[in-house]
C-alpha positions as CSV (number, residue, x, y, z in Angstrom):
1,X,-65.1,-95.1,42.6
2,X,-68.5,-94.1,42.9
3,X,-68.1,-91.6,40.2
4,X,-66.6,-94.2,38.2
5,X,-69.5,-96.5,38.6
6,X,-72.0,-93.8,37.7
7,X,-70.4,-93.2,34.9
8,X,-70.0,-96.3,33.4
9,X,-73.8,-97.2,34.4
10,X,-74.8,-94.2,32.1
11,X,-72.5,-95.5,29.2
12,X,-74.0,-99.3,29.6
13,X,-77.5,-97.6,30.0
14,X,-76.8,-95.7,26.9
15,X,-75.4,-98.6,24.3
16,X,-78.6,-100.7,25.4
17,X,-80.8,-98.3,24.3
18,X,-79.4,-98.7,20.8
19,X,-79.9,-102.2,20.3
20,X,-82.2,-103.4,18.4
21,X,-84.9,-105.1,20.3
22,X,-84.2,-103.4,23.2
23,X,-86.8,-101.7,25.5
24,X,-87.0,-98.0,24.7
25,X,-87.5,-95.2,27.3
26,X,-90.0,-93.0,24.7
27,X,-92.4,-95.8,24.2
28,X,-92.1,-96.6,20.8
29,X,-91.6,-100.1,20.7
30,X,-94.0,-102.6,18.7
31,X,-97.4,-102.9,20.8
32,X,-98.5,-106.6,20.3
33,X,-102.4,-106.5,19.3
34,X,-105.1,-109.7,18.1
35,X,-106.1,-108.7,15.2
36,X,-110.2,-109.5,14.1
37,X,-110.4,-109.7,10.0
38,X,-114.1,-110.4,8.3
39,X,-113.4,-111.4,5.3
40,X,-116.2,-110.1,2.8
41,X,-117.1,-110.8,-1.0
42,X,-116.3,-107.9,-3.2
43,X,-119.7,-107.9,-5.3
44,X,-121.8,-107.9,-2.0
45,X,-120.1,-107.4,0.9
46,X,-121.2,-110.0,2.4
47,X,-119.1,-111.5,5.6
48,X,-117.5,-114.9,4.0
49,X,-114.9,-116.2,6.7
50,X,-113.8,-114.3,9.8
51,X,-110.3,-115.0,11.9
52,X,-108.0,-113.5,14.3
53,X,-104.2,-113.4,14.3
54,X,-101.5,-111.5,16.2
55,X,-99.3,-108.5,14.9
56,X,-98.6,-105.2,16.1
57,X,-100.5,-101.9,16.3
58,X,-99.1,-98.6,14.2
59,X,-96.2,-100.7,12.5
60,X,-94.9,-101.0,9.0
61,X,-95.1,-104.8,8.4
62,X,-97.1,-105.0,11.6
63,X,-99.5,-107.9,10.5
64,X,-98.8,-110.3,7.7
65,X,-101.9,-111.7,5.8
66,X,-101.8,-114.6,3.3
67,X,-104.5,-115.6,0.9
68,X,-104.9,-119.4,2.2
69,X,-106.2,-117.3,5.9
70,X,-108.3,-115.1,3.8
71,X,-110.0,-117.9,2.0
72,X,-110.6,-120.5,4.2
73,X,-112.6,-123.2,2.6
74,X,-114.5,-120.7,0.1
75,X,-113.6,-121.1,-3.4
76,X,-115.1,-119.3,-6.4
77,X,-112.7,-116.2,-5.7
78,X,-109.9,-115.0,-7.8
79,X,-106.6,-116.6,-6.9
80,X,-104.1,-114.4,-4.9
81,X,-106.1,-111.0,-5.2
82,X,-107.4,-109.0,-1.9
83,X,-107.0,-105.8,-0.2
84,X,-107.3,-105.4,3.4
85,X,-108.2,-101.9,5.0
86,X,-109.7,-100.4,8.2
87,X,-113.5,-101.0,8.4
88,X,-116.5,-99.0,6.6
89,X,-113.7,-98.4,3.5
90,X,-111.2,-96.4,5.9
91,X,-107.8,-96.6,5.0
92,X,-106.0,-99.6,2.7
93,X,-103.7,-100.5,4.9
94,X,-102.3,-104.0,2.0
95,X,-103.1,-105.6,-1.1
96,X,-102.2,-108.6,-3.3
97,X,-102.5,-108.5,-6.9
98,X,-101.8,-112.2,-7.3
99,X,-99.0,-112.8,-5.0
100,X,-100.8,-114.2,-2.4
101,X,-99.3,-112.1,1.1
102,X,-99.5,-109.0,2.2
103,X,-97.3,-106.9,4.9
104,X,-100.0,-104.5,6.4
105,X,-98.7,-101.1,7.6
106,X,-100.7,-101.2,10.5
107,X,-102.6,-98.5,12.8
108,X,-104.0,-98.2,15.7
109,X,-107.2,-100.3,14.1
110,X,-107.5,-103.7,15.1
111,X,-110.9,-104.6,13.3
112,X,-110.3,-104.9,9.8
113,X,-112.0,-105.8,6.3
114,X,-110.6,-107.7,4.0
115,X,-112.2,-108.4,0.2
116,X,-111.4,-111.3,-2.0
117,X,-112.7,-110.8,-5.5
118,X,-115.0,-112.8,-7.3
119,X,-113.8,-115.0,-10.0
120,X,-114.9,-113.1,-13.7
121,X,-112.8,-114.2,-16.7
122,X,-113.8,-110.7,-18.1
123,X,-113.1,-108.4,-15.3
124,X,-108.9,-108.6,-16.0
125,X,-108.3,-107.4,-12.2
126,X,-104.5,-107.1,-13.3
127,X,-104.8,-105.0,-15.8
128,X,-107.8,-102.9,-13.9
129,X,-106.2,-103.1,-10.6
130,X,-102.3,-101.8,-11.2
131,X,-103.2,-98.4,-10.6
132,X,-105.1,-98.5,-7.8
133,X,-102.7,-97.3,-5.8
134,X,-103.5,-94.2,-7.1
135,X,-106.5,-94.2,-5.2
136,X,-110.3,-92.9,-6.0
137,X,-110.3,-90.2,-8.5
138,X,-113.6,-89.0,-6.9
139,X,-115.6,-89.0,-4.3
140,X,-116.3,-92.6,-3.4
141,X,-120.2,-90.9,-3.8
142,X,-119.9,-88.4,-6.3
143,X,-121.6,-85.8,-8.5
144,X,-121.1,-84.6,-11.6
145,X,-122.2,-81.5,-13.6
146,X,-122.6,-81.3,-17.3
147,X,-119.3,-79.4,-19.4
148,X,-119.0,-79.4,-23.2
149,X,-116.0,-78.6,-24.8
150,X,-115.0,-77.1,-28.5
151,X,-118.3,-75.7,-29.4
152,X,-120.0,-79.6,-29.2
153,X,-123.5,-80.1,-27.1
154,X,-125.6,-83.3,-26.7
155,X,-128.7,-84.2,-25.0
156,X,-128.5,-84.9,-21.2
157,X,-130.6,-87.9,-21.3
158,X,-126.9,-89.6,-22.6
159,X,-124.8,-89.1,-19.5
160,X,-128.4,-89.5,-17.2
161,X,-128.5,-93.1,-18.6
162,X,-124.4,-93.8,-18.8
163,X,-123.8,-92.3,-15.2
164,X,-127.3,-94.4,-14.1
165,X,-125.7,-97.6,-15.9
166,X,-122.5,-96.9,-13.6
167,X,-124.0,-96.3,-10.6
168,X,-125.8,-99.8,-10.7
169,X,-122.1,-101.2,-11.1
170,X,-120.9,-99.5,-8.4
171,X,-123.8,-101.0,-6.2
172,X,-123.0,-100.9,-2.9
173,X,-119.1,-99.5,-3.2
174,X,-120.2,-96.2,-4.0
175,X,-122.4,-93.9,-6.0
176,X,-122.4,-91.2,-9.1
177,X,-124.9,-89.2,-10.9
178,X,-125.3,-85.5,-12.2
179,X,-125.9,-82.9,-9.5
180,X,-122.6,-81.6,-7.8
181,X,-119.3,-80.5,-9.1
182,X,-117.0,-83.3,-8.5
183,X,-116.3,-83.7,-11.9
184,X,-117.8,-82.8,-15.7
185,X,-118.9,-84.7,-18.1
186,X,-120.2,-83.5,-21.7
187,X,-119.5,-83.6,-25.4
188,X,-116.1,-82.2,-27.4
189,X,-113.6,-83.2,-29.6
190,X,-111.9,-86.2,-27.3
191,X,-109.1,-85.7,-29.0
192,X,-110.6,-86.9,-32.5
193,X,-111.7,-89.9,-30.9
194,X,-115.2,-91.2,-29.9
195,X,-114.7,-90.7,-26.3
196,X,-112.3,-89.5,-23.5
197,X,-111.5,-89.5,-20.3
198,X,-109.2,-86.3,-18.6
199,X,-108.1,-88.1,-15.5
200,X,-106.2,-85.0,-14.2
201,X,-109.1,-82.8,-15.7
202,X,-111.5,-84.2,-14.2
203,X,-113.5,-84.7,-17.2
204,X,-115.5,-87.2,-19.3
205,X,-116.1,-87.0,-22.7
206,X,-118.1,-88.2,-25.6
207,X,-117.8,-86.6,-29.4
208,X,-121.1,-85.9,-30.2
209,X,-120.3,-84.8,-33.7
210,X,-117.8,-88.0,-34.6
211,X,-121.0,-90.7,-33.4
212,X,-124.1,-89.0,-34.2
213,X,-126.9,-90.7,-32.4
214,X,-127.8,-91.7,-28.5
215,X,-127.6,-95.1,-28.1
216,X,-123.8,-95.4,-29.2
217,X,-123.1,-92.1,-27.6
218,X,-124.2,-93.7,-24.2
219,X,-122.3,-97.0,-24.5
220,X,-119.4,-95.0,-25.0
221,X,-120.4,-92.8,-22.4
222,X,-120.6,-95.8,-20.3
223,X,-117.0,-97.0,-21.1
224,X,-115.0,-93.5,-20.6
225,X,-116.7,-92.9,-17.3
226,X,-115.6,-97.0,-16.1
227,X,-112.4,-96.1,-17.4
228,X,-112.2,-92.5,-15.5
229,X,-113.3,-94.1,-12.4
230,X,-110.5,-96.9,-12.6
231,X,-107.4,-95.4,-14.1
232,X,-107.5,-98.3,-15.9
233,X,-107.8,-97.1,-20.0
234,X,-109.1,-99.7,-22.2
235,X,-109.1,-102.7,-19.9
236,X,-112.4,-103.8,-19.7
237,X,-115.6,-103.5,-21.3
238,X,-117.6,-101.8,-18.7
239,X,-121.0,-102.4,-20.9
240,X,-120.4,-106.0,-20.1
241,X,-121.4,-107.6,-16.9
242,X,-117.8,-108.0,-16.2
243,X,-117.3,-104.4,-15.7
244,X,-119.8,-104.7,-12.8
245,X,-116.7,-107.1,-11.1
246,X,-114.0,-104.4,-12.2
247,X,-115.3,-101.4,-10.7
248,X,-116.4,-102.7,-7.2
249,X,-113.0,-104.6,-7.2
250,X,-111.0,-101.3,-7.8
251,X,-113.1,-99.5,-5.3
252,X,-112.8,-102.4,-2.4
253,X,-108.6,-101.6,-3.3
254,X,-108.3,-98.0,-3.8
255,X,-108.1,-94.9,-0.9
């Protein structure tokens, strides 16, 4: 009898330990964490609304965040749009592009940022933000060096101003400039048109030959390297103030 009931407490042990819910012997069920989100402005970082809520460390769907928590009684912030990621721009750990919740795959974090975007008519955070996902394409601070390509050359002071006029967008999100060899960035044939931007080439473009003069050549300069940094093609115009809101929105979403 004694064997009997030794064997059937194994078998009993053995069928709870597949039930869902049930406590595990290895440790890996949901540790149940509070949660402390500052919610910040994307243009400037600054700390709008802060609040805590329960959820669970290291879990897919481990917290749940809507927009009403993220907003509080702010307004003046575009409806259903923020990401949420580990302090000081660490990992993106859920976003919203309009939908107004987010499931965070959580980690062992419990301190988090989360960025609502300014309102901009201009900025078209859709259309900018649907490849975020893809995450930075640089450096969040990066370098450039200067590359022409079929036989075209230019004058540097064109990509020293565009990159400069970038930079100031970028504001406090990140940085980029000439110096390193993150990336090129230079005159050639773009493919017959004024400007381009080789994503997987890591390459920006401006035909010198098809535009002819420096002030043109630098707004276009301007709009490949807005486009490069977002993924985003011909979404915004990122000589307008509204690309300011476009590129510190896709860097407050994207890895």
């Amino acid at each position: 009898m004694a064997m009997i009931r030794a064997f059937l407490s194994t078998v009993l042990i053995g069928a709870l330990a597949l039930v869902p819910g049930c406590a595990s012997a290895s440790g890996d069920d949901p540790q149940p964490a509070t949660f402390t989100i500052y919610v910040r402005d994307h243009m400037n970082n600054e700390v709008i609304h802060t609040f805590h809520k329960e959820g669970f460390l290291n879990q897919d769907g481990g917290l749940t965040i809507t927009y009403d928590e993220l907003i509080g009684g702010n307004s003046g912030y575009a409806n259903g749009f923020f990401a949420v990621r580990e302090q000081g721009f660490g990992t993106v750990l859920g976003t919203s592009l309009g939908g107004g919740a987010a499931n965070l795959d959580t980690t062992g974090a419990t301190i988090l940022d989360a960025y609502l975007l300014q309102a901009n008519a201009g900025a078209n955070y859709a259309g900018v933000l649907q490849d975020a996902y893809g995450g930075l394409v640089v450096p969040r601070h990066s370098l450039g060096e200067r590359v022409d390509r079929d036989g075209q050359t230019g004058p540097d002071s064109v990509w020293i101003t565009g990159l400069s006029n970038i930079n100031g967008k970028l504001g406090y999100t990140g940085s980029i400039g000439l110096g390193g060899s993150d990336f090129g960035c230079g005159y050639g044939d773009c493919n017959g048109g004024d400007g381009y931007h080789d994503i997987a080439g890591l390459w920006i473009g401006v035909n010198a030959e098809k535009i002819g003069y420096d002030a043109a050549m630098i707004i276009r300069a301007i709009s490949e390297t807005g486009q490069f940094l977002t993924r985003s093609g011909n979404k915004v115009d990122f000589n307008s103030d509204a690309g300011k809101y476009a590129l510190r929105a896709y860097m407050c979403f994207a890895d």
